[in-house]
N, C-alpha and C positions, 0 to 999 in steps of 0.2 A: 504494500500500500504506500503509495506517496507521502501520505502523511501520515505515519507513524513517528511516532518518537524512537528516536534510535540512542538518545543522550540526556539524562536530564538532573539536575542538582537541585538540589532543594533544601534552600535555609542551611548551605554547609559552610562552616566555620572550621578555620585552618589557621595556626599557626605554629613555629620551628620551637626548638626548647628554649630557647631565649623566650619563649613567651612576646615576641612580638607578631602583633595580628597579622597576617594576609590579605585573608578572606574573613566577612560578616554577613552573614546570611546571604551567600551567593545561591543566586536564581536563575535557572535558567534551562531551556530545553532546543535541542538541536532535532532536526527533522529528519530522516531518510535521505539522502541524495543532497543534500542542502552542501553548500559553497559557504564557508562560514569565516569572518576573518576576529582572529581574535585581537584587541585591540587596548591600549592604555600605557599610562609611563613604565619607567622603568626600574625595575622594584617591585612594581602592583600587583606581580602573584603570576603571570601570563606562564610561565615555565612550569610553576605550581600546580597551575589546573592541567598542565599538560601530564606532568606527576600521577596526579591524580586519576587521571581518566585511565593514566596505564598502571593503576594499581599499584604503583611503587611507593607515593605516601597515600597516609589515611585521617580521611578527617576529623577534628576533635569532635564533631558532633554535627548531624545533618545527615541527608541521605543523598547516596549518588547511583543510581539506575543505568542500567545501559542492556539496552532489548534485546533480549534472548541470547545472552552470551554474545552478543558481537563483540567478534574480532576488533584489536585494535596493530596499526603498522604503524609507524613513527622514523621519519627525515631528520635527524639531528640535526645540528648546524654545522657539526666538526665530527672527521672522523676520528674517532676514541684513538690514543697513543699506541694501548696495546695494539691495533688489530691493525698499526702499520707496514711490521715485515710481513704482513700474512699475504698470499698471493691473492686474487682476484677468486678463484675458486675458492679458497679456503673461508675469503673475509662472508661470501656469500651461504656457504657451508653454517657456517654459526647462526645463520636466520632459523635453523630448525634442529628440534631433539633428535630427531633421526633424520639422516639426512636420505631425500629421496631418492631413488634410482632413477629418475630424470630428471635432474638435476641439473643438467648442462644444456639442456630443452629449455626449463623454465630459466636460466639465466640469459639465456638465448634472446627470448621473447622480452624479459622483463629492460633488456639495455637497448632492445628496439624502441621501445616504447617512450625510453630517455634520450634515443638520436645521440646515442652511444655506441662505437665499437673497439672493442678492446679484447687482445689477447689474455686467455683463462691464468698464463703462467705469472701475469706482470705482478710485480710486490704494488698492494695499497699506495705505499709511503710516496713510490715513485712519480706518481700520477700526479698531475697539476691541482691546484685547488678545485676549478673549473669541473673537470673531471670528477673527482671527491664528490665534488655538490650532486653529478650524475648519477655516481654512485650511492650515494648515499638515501639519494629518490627511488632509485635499483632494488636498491636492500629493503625498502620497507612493501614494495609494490610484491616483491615473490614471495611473501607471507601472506596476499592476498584479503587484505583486511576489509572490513565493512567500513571503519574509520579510519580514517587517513590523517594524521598528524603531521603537516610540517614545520619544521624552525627555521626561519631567514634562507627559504630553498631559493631564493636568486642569488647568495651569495657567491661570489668566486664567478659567475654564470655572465660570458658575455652576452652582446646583444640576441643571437642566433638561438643561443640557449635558453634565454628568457623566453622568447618568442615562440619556442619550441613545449614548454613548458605550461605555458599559456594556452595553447592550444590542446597539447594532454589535458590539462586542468577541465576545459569548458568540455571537453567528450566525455572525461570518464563521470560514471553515472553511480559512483558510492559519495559515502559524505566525507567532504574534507573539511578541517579544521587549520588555518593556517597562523601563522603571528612571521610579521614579514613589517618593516620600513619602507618597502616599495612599495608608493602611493599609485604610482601607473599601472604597476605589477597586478597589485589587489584588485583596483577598480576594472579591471577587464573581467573578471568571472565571481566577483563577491556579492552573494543576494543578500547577506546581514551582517552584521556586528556586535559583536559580545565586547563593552566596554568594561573597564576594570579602572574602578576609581582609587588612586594609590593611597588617600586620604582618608577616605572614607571606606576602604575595602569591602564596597558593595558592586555589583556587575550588573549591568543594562543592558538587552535585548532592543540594538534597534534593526531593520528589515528595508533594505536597500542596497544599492550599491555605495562602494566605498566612497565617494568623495560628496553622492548623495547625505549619509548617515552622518561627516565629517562637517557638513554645511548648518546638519538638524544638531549637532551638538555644540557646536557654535553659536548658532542662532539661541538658544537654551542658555545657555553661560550669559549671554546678553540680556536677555529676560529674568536672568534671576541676579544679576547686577542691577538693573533698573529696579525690581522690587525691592532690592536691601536700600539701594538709595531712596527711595519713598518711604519704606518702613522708620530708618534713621529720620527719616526728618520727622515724621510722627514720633519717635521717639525722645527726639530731642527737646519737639515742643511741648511732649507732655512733663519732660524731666525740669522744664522752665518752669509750669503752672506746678508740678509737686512743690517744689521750692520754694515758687510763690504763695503757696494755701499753707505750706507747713507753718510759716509764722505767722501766720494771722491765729493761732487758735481756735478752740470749740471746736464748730460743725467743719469747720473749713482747715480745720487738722486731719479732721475723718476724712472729710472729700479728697487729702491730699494722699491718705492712706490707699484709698480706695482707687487714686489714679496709679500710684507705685503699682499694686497688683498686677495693673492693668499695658503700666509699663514694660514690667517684668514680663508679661506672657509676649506682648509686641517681639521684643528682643528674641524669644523662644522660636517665631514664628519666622527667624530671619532666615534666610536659604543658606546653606553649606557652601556655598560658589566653587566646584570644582577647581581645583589650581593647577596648572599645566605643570610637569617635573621644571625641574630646573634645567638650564642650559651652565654648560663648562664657562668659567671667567675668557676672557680675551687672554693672551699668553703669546709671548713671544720664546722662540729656540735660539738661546744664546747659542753666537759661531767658533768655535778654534779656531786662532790665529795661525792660519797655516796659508801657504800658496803655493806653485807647483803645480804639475801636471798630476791633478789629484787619484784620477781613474786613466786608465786605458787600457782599450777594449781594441781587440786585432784579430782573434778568431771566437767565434760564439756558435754554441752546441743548438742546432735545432732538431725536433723531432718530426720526421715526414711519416708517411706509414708506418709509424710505432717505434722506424729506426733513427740512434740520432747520426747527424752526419753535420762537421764543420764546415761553416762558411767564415768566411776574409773579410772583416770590417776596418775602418779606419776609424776611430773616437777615441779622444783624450781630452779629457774634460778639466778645467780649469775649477777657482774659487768659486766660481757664480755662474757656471755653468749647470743647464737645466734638461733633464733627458729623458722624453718620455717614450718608455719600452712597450710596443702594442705589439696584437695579432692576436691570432683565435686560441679557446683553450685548450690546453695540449701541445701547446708548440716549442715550450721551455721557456717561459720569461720567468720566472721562477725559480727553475732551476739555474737560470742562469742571475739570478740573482743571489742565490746561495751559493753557488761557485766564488761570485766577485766574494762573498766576506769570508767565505770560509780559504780562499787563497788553492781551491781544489781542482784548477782546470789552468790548464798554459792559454796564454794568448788575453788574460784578463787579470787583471794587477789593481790594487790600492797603494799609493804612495805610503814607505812605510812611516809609522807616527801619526798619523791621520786616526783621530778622534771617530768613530762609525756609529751612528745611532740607525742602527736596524730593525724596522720595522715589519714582522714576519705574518704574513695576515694566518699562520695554523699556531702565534704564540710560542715558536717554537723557543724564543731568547728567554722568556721567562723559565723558573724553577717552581712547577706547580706543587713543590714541597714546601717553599720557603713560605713563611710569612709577610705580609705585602710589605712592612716595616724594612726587613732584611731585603727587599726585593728592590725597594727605593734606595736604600745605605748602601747600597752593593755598584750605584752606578756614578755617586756623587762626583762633581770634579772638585779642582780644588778651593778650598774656598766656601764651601756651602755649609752653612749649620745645619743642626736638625731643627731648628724653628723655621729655616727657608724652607728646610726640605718638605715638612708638613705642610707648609703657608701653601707649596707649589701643589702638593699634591689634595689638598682640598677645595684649588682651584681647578679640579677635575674629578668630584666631585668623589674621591679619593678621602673618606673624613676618618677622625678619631678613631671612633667603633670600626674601621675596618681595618686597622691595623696591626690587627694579633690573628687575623683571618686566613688560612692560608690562600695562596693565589687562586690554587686549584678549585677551591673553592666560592671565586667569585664567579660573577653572570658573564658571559660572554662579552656583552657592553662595557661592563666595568674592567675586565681585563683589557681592552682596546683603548681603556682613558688611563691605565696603571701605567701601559705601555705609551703612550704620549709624553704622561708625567716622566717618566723615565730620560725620553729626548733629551727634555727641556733638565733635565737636573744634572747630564752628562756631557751638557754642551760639545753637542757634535762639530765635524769639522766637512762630515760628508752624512747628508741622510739617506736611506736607501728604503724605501715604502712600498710595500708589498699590496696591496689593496685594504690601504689606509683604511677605508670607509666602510669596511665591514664589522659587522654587528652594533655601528654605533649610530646611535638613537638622531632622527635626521636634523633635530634642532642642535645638536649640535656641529653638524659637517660648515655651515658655513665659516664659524670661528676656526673649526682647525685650518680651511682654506686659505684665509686670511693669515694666520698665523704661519705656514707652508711658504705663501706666495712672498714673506716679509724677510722670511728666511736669508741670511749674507753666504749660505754657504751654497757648497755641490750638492744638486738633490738631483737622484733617479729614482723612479718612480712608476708602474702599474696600477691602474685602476683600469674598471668596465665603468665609470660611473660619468656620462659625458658631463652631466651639472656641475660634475666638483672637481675634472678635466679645467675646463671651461676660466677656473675662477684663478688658478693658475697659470701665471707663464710660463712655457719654456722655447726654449731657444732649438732643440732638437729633438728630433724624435726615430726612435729604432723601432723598425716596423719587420719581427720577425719571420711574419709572414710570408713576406716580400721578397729576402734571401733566396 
């Protein structure tokens, strides 16, 4: 039946042992086939409900239903550490207790489906982000669920892939449930919206599409600003006349009594006014005083048909030279960005002494053992307190309470703002940005842009993101494709 309920929560209340709330009476019911985006800042529980729905946590109290045992599949954002050496076969091998005797059938079918082709033998780890992201849509599609979860699936995903994606999306006919930044992405196939208020840890069902639903809860935040402004000024003018009857005595002490009550409940009636998360302060990435031929680049590893094969480039990049490395995914810009820092490949070189603030969009530079404290101390130049170091790293929104946390244990957003902090407190002399803009929350991409573009030093760079391309200069661009 089309309209069955296939998901539905009721009155459920959620919180970690710190006893900080979540969720407060979260409501809400998903349909059979429904296109669902899930939606709110960051922090607000979005991961939690994902948690949740696949049985991993359990609510403090509330009920959550899901019709007839359906199946649940789930798209991470990132493929898990461990299951990087594992090969293609094997990573798809762990989607089941027993694994099937056609096996190599259904992964067959499931990497068609993702406008993915890739040999069974290749290691996970190997594979471009891009890829990963295919994969990882892969891996939840051959457990064949009735629910379909995904987390930020356009991440790593050039334009090809988005689009590819998008179009799976709007054909397949089970219910997906998605939480994604990509405003363009959503609003091609999203019939509703599950908002999650970080404040008030309540959730709202509204039914449209995305930029639809994004206009209705705009408009709403407007309307309940205009009534606290009306209500405050009845407030204010009755807290004049209290004031004025309180001294006058008698009856006209009562009267002033009986407006306070009246007061008081006024004030009760004011509206909660949704408050949008915060955005990261402005920040600049102090430069190392260095000059020289900072990078050069003479031969670069591409992958054609799954083989790699060098090609002869000419780049040598200066203090303030600016390089941006394109082409489809899978081709190695990646890898060839791991090459330059790790010093693993002839024909690509760092001047030695050169300061490197590297930017790894799989977090590879972070120690998801270390606590965030140890993880910011650990990059300091010299010269920096630990009252700068905090000051810097609460200016990305990096506070107090997270600093006994370990890393591993933050949100995927807040490790991409740990790792910025990080730049700015190690004052690079060359930045190298892997798809800077993944997993991080869209209000704040224009500050980092600004903050990138203001940059005095060498910055190379990959992004699929043409907006935050766009707000950027550079001077050059490596288009591996093109080789």
């Amino acid at each position: 039946m089309a309209e069955e309920v296939i998901l539905r929560f009721d009155d459920i209340n959620f919180e970690y042992v710190h006893k900080k709330p979540i969720l407060a009476g979260a409501d809400f019911s998903v349909r059979r086939g429904a296109k669902i985006t899930l939606m709110g800042q960051n922090g607000a529980g979005k991961s939690t409900i994902f948690g949740l729905i696949k049985g991993e946590l359990k609510p403090k109290s509330g009920r959550l239903s899901i019709t007839n045992g359906a199946t649940i599949g789930t798209a991470r954002q990132t493929i898990a550490r461990e299951d990087l050496p594992l090969t293609v076969l094997a990573y798809f091998e762990k989607a089941f207790a027993i694994v099937p005797g056609n096996i190599k059938s259904r992964i067959s079918k499931v990497l068609e489906a993702v406008d993915f082709d890739i040999p069974l033998d290749r290691i996970v780890g190997d594979l471009s982000g891009g890829q990963q992201a295919r994969l990882l849509l892969a891996y939840a599609l051959i457990q064949d669920p009735d629910i379909l979860l995904l987390d930020e699936p356009t991440n790593n995903l050039d334009q090809k892939g988005i689009d590819h994606l998008i179009t799976f999306l709007v054909m397949y006919d089970k219910t997906v449930i998605v939480i994604s930044h990509d405003a363009d992405f959503l609003n091609c196939f999203t019939e509703g919206v599950i908002y999650l208020d970080v404040f008030t840890h309540k959730t709202e069902l509204y039914v449209g599409d995305y930029y639809s639903v994004v206009e209705e809860i705009n408009q709403r935040v407007e309307r309940e600003i205009m009534k606290n402004a009306q209500l405050e000024k009845r407030i204010q003018d009755r807290k004049e006349k209290v004031n004025f009857f309180a001294n006058k005595g008698g009856k006209m002490r009562k009267l002033a009594q009986k407006m306070k009550a009246e007061t008081e409940e006024l004030e009760e009636n004011k509206v909660d006014v949704r408050r949008e998360d915060k955005t990261i302060r402005k920040f600049e990435i102090p430069v190392q005083d260095i000059s020289g031929e900072i990078v050069t680049l003479k031969k670069v590893r591409v992958i054609k048909n799954h083989e790699p094969i060098f090609k002869d480039v000419d780049k040598v990049l200066g203090k303030k030279d600016r390089l941006l490395i394109t082409g489809p995914n899978g081709i190695g810009k990646s890898t060839l960005l791991r090459a330059l820092v790790g010093g693993t490949q002839d024909g690509v070189s760092i001047m030695p002494g050169v300061t490197v603030g590297y930017y790894s969009q799989d977090f590879s530079t972070l120690d998801f053992n270390d606590k965030v404290f140890n993880s910011l101390q650990s990059v300091l130049a010299d010269g920096i307190d630990e009252q700068t170091m905090r000051a810097v790293a609460a200016g990305f929104l990096i506070t107090g309470d997270l600093m006994d946390n370990k890393v591993g244990d933050l949100s995927e957003g807040q490790k991409g703002l740990l790792s910025f902090a990080r730049l700015v407190l190690m004052q690079p002399g060359l930045l190298i940005l892997d798809e800077p803009t993944n997993h991080i929350n869209f209000r704040h991409l224009p500050v980092i842009a600004e903050a990138i573009n203001k940059y005095h030093g060498t910055i190379i760079m990959i992004s699929h993101m043409p907006d935050f391309i766009k707000e950027i200069k550079f001077n050059d661009e490596l288009d591996l494709g093109r080789l």
